[in-house]
C-alpha positions as CSV (number, residue, x, y, z in Angstrom):
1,X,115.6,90.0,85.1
2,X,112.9,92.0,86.6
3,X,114.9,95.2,86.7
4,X,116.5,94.9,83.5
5,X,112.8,94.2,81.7
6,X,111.8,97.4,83.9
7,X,114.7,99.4,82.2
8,X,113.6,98.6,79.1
9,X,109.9,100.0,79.8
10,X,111.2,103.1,81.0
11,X,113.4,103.2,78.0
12,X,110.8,103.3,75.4
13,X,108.5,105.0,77.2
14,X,110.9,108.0,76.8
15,X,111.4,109.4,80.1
16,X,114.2,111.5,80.5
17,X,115.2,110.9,84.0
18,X,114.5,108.4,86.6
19,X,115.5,108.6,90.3
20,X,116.7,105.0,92.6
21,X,116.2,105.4,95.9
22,X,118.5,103.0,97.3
23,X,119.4,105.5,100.2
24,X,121.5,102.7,102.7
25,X,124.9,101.4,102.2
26,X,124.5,97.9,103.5
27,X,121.6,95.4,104.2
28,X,121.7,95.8,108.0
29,X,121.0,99.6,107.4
30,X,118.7,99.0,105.1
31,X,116.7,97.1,107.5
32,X,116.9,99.6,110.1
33,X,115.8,102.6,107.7
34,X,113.0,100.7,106.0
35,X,112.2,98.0,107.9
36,X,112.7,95.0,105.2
37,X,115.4,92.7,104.9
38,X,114.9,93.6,100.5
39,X,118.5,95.4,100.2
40,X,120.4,92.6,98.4
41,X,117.0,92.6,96.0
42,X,116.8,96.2,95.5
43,X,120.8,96.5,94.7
44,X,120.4,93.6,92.0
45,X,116.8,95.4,90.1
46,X,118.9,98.8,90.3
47,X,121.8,97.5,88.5
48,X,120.0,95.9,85.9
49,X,117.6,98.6,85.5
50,X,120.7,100.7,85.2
51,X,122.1,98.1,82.6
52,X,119.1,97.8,80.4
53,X,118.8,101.4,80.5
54,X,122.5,101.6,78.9
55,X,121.9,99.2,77.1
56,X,118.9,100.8,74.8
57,X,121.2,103.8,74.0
58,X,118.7,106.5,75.2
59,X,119.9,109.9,76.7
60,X,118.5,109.2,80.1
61,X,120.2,110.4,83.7
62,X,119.7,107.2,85.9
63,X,120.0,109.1,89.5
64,X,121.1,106.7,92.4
65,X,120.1,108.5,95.6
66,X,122.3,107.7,98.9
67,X,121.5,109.6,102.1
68,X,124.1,111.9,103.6
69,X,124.1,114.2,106.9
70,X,124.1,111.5,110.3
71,X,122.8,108.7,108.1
72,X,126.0,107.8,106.3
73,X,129.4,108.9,106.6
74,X,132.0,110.0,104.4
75,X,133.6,106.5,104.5
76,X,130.0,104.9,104.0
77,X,129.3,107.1,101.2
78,X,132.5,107.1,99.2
79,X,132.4,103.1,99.5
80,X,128.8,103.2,98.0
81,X,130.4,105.3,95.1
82,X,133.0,102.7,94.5
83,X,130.5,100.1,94.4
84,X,128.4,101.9,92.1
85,X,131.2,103.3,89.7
86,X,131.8,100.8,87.8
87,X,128.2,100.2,87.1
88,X,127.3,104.0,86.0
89,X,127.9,103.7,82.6
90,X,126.8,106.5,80.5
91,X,123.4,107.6,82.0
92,X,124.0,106.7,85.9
93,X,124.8,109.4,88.5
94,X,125.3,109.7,92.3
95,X,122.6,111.7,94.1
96,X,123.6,112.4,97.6
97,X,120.7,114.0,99.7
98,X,119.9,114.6,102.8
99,X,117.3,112.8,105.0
100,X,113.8,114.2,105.9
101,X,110.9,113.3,108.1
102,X,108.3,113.2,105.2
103,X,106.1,115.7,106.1
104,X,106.4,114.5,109.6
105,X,105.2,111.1,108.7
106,X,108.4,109.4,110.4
107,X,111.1,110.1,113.6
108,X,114.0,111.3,111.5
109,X,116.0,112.3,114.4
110,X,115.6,108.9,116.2
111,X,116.7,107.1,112.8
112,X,119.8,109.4,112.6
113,X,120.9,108.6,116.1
114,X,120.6,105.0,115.6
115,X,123.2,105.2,112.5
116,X,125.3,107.1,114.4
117,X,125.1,104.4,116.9
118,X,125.6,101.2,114.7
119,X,129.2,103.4,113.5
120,X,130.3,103.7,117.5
121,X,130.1,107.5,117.3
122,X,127.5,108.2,120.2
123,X,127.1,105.8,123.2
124,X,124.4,105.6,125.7
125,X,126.1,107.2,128.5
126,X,127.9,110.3,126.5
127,X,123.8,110.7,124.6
128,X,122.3,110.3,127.8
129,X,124.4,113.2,129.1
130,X,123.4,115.2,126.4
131,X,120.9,117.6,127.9
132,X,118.1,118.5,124.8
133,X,118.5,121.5,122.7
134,X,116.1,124.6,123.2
135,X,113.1,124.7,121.1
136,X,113.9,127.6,119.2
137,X,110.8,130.3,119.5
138,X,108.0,130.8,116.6
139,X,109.3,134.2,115.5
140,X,113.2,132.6,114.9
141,X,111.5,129.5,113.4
142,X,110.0,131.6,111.0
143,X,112.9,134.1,110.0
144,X,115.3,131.1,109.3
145,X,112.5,129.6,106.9
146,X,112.9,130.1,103.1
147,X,110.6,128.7,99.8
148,X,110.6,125.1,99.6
149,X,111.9,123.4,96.9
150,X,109.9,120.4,96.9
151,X,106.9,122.4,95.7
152,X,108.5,123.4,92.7
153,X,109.6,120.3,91.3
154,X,107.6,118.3,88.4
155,X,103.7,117.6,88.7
156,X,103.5,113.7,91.3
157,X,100.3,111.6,90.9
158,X,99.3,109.2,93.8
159,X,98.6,105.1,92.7
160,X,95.2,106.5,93.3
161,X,95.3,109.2,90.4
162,X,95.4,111.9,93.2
163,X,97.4,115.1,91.9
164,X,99.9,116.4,95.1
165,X,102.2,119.3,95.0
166,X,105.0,117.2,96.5
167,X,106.3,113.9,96.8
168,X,107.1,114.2,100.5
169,X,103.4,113.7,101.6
170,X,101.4,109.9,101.3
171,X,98.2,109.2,99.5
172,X,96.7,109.2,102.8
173,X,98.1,112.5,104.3
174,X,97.8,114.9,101.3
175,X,95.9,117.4,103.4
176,X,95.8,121.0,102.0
177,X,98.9,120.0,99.1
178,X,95.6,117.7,97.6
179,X,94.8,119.6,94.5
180,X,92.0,117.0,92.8
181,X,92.0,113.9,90.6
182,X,92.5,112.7,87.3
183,X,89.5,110.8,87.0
184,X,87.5,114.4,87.4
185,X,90.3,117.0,85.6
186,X,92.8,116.9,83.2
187,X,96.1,116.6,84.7
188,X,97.4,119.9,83.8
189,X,94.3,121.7,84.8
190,X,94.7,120.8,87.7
191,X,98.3,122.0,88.2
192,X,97.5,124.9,86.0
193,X,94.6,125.4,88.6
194,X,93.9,128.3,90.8
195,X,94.7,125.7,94.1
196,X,98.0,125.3,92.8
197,X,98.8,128.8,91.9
198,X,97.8,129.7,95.6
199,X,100.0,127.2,96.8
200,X,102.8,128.3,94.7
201,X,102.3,132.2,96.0
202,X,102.3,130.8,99.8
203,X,105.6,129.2,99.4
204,X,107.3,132.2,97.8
205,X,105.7,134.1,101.0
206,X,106.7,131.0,103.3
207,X,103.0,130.9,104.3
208,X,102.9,127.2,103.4
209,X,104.7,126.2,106.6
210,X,101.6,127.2,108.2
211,X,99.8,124.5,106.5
212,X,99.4,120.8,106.7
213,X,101.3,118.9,106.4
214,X,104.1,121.3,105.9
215,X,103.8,122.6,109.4
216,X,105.5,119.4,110.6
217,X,108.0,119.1,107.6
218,X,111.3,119.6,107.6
219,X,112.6,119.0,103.6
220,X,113.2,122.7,102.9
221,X,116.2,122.0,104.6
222,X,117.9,119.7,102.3
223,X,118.1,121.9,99.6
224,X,120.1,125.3,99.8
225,X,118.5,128.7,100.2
226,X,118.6,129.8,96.3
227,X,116.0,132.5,96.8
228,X,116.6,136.4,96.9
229,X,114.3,138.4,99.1
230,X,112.2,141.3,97.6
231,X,113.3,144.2,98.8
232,X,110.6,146.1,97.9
233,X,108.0,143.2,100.0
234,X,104.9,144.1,101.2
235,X,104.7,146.8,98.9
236,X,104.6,144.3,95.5
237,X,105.2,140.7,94.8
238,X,106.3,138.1,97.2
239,X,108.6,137.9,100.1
240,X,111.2,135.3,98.1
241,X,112.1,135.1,94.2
């Protein structure tokens, strides 16, 4: 019952939306993604949390996050919505996203090769004759870079009370995203701070991939390019709005 009594805290304490990361579609890919053997566990706290959370009546959108691109298939995915729908009820939905490196904190691309493995659809002789592709220069890495979305989504807090201005770096590798703590500001002064403004101004000029840890990062790609550029840029404004 430890994700049903969990439901019920988030319940009353009136959030609005709540994200479930359960990301795999079975337990051996679970252990392969995250290293633990806790699938089965974290299936049955999501779908009581998802329960209790129906249960107490609230208008609350339960997201349940599966990974998509070279980590699951169609097949995979549709058979993790099956599973699921049943369970929904009013407040769940399926979040399909794409998988990053987190800020360069793990080998995405050796992760995605060993799904594609475990479904039969790359061997070792047919990867191994795979020559690698070209590194694609600094000034094309650049043009093909837009604002990041991760920066612009609501306010994250470390276990440590740091304030970060994404959820894609760790507590340990905040680097220049580390705008202070809530033991010495108020929360929203701090994202209402100068710091953050800055860093809000260098994503919309796609300066922030200059930065650490965003220079090794590659989550602006899951999301789609919804910015416009300014035409009239350098003249006024910022590159992207």
């Amino acid at each position: 019952m430890i994700g049903y009594e969990f439901g019920q805290k988030l319940a009353e304490a009136g959030i609005n939306t709540l994200t479930i990361s359960l990301n795999a579609t079975s337990a051996e890919q679970y252990e392969r993604i995250n290293n633990s053997k806790g699938y089965d566990r974290a299936v049955k706290n999501a779908e009581d949390c998802l329960k209790a959370i129906n249960d107490s009546g609230r208008e609350i959108i339960v997201f349940l996050r599966v990974l998509t691109g070279k980590i699951n298939s169609k097949e995979q995915v549709k058979a993790f919505r099956d599973f699921w729908a049943p369970r929904l009820g009013t407040c769940g939905v399926i979040a399909e996203a794409e998988f990053v490196n987190w800020a360069g904190s793990i080998d995405a691309t050796a992760i995605e090769e060993k799904e594609r493995e475990a479904r039969g659809e790359v061997s070792d002789a047919s990867r191994n004759s795979i020559e690698p592709a070209a590194k694609p220069s600094k000034k094309s890495h650049k043009a093909r870079r837009y604002p990041c979305y991760s920066l612009f989504v609501p306010h994250y807090l470390s276990r440590e009370g740091n304030a970060i201005s994404c959820c894609m770096v760790s507590p340990a590798e905040q680097g220049d995203l580390y705008l202070g703590n809530i033991a010495d500001e108020a929360i929203w002064d701090l994202y209402e701070s100068d710091r953050a403004k800055e860093l809000w101004r260098k994503n919309l000029n796609c300066e922030i991939y200059k930065m650490n840890p965003c220079d090794k990062c590659n989550s602006w790609q899951a999301y789609p390019n919804i910015w416009q550029r300014n035409p009239f840029y350098p003249l006024f404004g910022t590159k992207w709005v």
